[in-house]
SEPAVEX-630105 format. One record per residue: x, y, z of N, C-alpha, C in turn; residue in one letter. Coordinates in Angstrom, 3 decimals. Layout:
% residues N
+----------+----------+----------+----------+----------+----------+----------+----------+----------+----+
|     n.xx |     n.yy |     n.zz |    ca.xx |    ca.yy |    ca.zz |     c.xx |     c.yy |     c.zz | aa |
+----------+----------+----------+----------+----------+----------+----------+----------+----------+----+
|        X |        Y |        Z |        X |        Y |        Z |        X |        Y |        Z |  A |
...
+----------+----------+----------+----------+----------+----------+----------+----------+----------+----+
This chain:
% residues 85
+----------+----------+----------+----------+----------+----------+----------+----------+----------+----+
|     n.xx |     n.yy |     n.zz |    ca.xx |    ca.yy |    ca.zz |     c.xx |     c.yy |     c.zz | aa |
+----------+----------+----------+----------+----------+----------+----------+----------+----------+----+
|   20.852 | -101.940 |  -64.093 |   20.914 | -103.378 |  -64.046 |   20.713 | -103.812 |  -62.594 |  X |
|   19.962 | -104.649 |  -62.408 |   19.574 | -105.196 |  -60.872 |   20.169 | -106.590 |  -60.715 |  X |
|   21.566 | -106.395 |  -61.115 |   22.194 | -108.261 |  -60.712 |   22.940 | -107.875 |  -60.093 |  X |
|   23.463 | -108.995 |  -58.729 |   24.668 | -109.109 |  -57.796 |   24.966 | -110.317 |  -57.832 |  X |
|   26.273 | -110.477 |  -58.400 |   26.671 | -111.568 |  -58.394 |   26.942 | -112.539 |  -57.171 |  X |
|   26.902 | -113.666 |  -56.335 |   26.891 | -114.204 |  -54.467 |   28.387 | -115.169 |  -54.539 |  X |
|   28.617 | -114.452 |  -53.682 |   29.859 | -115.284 |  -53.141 |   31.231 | -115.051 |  -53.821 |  X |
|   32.052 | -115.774 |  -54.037 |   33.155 | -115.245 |  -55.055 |   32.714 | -115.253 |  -56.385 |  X |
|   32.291 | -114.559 |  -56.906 |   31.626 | -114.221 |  -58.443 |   32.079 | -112.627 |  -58.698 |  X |
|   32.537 | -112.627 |  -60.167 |   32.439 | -111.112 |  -60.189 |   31.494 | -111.183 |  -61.753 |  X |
|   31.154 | -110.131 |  -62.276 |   30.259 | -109.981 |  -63.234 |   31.393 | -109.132 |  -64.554 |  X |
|   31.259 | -109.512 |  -65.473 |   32.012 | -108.401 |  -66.131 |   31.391 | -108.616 |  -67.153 |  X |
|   31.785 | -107.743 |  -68.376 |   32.044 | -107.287 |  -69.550 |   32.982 | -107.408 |  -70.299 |  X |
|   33.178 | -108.279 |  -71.414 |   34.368 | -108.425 |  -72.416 |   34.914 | -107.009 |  -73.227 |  X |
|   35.735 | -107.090 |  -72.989 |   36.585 | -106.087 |  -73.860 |   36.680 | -106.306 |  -75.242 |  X |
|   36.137 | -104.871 |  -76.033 |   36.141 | -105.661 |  -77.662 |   37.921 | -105.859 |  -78.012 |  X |
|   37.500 | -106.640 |  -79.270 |   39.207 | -107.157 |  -79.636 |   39.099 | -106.751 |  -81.246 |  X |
|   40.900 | -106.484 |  -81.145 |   40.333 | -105.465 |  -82.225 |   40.687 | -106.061 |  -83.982 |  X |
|   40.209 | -105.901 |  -85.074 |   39.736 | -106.951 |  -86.150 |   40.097 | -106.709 |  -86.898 |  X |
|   41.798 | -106.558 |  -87.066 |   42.439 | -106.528 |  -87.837 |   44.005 | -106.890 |  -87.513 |  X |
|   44.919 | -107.660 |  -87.996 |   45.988 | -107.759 |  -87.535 |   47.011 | -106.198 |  -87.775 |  X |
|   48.176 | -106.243 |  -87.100 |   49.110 | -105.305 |  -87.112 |   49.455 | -104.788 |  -88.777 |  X |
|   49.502 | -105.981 |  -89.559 |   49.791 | -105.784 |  -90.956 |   48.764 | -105.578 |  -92.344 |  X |
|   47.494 | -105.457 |  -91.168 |   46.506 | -104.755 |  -91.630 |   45.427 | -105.656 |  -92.295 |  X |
|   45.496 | -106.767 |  -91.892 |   44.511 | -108.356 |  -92.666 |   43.469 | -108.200 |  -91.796 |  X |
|   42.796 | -107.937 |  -92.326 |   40.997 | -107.774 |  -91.056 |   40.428 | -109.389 |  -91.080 |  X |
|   39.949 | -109.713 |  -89.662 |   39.680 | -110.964 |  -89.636 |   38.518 | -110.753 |  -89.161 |  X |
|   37.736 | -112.141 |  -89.618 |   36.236 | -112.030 |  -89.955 |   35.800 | -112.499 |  -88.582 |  X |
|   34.778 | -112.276 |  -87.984 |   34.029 | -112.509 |  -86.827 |   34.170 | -114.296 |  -86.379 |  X |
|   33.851 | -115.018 |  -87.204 |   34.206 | -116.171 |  -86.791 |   35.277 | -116.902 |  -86.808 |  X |
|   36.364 | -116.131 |  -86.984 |   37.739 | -116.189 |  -86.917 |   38.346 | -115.634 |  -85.769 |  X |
|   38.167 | -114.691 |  -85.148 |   38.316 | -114.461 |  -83.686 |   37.790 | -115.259 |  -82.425 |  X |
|   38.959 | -115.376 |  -81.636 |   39.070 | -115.787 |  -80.810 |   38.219 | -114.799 |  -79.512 |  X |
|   37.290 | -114.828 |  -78.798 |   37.096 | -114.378 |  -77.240 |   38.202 | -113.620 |  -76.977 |  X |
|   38.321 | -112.554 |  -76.312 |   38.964 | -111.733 |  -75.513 |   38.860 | -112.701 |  -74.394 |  X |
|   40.188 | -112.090 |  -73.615 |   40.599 | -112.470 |  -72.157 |   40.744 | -111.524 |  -71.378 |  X |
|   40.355 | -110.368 |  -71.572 |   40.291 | -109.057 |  -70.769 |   38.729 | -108.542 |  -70.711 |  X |
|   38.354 | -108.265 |  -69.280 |   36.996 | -107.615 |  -69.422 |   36.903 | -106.587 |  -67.854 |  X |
|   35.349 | -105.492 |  -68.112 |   35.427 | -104.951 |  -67.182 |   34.666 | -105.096 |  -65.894 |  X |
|   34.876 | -105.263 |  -64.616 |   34.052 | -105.935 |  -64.074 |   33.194 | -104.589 |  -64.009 |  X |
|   31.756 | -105.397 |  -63.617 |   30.492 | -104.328 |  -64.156 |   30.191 | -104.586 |  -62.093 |  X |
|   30.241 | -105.528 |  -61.521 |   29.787 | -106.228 |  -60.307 |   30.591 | -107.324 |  -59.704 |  X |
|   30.661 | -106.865 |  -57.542 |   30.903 | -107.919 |  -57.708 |   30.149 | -108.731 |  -56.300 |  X |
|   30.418 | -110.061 |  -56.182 |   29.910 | -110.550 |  -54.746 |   30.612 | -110.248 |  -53.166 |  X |
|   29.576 | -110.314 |  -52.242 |   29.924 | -110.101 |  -50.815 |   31.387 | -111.087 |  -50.781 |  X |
|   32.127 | -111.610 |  -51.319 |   33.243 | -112.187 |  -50.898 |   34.636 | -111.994 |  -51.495 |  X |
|   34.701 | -111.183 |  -52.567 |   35.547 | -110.797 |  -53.680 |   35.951 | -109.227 |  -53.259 |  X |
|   37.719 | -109.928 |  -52.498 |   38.310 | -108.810 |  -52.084 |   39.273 | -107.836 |  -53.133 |  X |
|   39.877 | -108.801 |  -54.056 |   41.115 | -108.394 |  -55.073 |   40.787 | -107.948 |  -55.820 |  X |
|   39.264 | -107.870 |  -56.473 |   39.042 | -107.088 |  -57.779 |   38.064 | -105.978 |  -57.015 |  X |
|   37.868 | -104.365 |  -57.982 |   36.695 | -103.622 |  -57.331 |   35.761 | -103.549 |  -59.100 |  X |
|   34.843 | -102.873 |  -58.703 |   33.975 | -102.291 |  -59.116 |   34.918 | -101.814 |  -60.882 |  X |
|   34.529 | -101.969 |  -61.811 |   35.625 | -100.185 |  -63.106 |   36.695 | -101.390 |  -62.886 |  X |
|   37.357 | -102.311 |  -62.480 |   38.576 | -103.159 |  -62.734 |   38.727 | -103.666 |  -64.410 |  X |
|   39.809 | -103.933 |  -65.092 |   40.190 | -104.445 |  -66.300 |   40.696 | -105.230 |  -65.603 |  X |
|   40.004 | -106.648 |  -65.670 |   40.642 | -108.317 |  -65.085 |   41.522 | -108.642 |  -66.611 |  X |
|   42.500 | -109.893 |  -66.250 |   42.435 | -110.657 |  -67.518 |   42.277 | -112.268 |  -66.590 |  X |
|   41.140 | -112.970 |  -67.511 |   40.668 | -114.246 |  -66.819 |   40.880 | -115.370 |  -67.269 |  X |
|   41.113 | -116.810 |  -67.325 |   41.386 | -117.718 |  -67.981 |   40.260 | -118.010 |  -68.843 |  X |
|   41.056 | -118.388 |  -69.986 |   40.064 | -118.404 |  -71.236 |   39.330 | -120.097 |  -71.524 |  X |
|   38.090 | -119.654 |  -71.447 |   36.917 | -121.024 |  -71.852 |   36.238 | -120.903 |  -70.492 |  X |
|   36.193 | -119.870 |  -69.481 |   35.980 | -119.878 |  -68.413 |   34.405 | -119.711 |  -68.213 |  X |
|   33.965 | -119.420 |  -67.129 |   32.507 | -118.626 |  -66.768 |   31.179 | -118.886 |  -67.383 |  X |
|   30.225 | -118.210 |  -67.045 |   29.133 | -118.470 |  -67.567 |   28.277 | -116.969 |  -67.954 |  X |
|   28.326 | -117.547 |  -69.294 |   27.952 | -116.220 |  -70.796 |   26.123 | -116.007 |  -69.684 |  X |
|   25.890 | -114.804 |  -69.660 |   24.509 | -114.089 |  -69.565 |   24.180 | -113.044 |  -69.865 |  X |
|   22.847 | -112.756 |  -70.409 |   22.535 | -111.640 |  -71.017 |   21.553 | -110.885 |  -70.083 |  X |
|   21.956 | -109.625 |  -69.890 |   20.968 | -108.807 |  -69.419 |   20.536 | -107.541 |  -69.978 |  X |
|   19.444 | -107.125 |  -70.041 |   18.907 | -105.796 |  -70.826 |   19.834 | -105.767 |  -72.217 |  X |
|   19.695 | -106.596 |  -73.031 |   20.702 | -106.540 |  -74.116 |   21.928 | -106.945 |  -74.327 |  X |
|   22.588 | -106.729 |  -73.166 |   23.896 | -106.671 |  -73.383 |   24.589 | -108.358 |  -72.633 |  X |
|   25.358 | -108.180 |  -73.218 |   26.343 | -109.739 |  -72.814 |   27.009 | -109.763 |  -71.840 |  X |
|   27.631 | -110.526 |  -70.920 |   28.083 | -110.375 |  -69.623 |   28.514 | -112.041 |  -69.055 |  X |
|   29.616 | -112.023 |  -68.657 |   30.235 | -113.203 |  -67.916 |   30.442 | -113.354 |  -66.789 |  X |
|   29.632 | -114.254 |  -65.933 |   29.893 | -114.482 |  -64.455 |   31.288 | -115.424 |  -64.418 |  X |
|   32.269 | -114.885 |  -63.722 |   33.295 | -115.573 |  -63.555 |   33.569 | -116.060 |  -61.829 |  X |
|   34.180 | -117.122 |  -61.568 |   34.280 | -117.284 |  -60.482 |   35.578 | -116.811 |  -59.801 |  X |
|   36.046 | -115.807 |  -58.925 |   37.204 | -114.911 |  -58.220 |   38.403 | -115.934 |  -59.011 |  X |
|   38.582 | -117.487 |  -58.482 |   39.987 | -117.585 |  -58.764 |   39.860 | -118.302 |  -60.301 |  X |
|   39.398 | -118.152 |  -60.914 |   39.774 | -117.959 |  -62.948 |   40.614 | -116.570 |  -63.189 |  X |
|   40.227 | -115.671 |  -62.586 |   40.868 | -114.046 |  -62.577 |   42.197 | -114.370 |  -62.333 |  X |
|   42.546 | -114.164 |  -63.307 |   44.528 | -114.428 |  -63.598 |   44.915 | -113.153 |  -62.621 |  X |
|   44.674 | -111.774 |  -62.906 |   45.063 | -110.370 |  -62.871 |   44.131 | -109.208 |  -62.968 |  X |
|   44.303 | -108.145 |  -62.175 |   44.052 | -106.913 |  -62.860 |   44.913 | -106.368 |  -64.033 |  X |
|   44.662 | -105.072 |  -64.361 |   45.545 | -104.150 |  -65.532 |   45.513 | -103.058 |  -64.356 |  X |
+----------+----------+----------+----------+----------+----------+----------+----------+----------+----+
């Protein structure tokens, strides 16, 4: 992948969520909610607190959805990032 995210931006990857409750009721795709945990894939020359392989959790309705070579990916801006794991 040839993206770098500029400035406080980090790039990540959503974490799948998993599609079924505890008591075993599987919920259908448009019944799930977005994950709030993802991995950052990249990040910008200004983004000290997260690295590279990090599990963020970020505020939810955040960033901006992009697709590259297939795959899905959220530019988030450093302070939406609630946390690492």
């Amino acid at each position: 992948m040839n993206f770098k995210p500029l400035g406080e931006r980090v790039l990540v990857e959503r974490t799948e969520v998993e599609n079924k409750t505890a008591s075993g009721i599987i919920i259908p795709d448009n019944a799930k909610e977005k994950p709030q945990t993802a991995k950052v894939v990249a990040i910008g020359n200004k983004v000290e607190d997260v690295k590279v392989g990090d599990v963020i959790v970020f505020e939810q309705y955040r960033g901006t959805e992009l697709k590259l070579e297939e795959k899905e990916y959220l530019i988030l801006n450093i302070e939406n990032v609630i946390g690492v794991m």
